[in-house]
C-alpha positions, 0 to 999 in steps of 0.5 A: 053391571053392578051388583051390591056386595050387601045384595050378594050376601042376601042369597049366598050365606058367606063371611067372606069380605067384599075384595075375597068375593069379587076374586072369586067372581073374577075366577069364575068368568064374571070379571070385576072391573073396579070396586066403589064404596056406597053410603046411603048418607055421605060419611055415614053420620060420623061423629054425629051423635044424640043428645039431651039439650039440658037447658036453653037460655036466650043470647044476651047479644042475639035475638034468634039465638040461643045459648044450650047445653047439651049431654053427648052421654060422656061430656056436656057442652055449650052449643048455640043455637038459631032455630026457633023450635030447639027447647030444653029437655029435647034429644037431638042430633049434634055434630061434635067438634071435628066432625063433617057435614055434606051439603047436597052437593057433597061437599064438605063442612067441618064442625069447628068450635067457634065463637058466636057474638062472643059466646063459645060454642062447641058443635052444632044441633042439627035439621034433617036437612043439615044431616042429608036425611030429609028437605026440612031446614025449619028447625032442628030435628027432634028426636025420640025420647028412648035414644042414649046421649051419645049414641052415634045417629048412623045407629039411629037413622039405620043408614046403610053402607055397601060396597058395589 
């Protein structure tokens, strides 16, 4: 049987760790065969964070794409973008340099500062499809207003980790 250490926690109020209640299980007859991680999302969102797209310029080289600079709260950076909704003023979700994506197959995708049709870009604005939260791909994903730049998206979308 598998039983989430998040659910355990509901019934009995302890502040032991998941490796501590899973001895004591064993202990009591109830052995514990393996532990594995559960994230909600794949990588939980990690290095995704909201920001304010300040201004929206169209590609001098492209037709569907964008030039945007966007606030992530400590740092402004260049990002281009094709989707045809993204618009100055905006909060949305951005996938800083560095950081990894997981397709619906779990794999992964790093987020590399690239150079598109010669202009830099520095992360990627990102759909809901993109981020693994819902199935639309038609454009970024849209914000609320009241989200910080920079507060990480796995904060916004209240994702959950567990250990089962």
């Amino acid at each position: 049987m598998k039983i989430s250490y998040n659910w355990i926690k509901q019934f009995l109020k302890i502040e032991l760790s998941h490796d501590q209640v899973a001895e004591i299980l064993t202990d009591l007859g109830l052995e514990v065969e393996s532990k594995s991680k559960y994230e909600s999302v794949k990588g939980n969102l990690n290095g995704i964070v909201v920001g304010e797209v300040l201004d929206c310029v169209q590609h001098t080289n492209a037709d569907k794409l964008k030039i945007t600079q966007v606030d992530l709260g400590n740092e402004k950076v260049q990002i281009i973008c094709g989707a045809p909704n993204i618009a100055k003023k905006q909060k949305v979700a951005v996938a800083r340099v560095g950081s990894k994506l997981y397709d619906n197959q779990g794999n992964e995708i790093i987020i590399r500062k690239s150079k598109i049709r010669g202009e830099q870009s520095h992360g990627m604005i990102c759909s809901e499809y993109e981020l693994n939260i819902g199935k639309s791909d038609s454009g970024i994903l849209v914000l609320d207003k009241k989200y910080k730049n920079g507060t990480p998206c796995n904060e916004v979308f209240n994702l959950e980790i567990d250990q089962i």
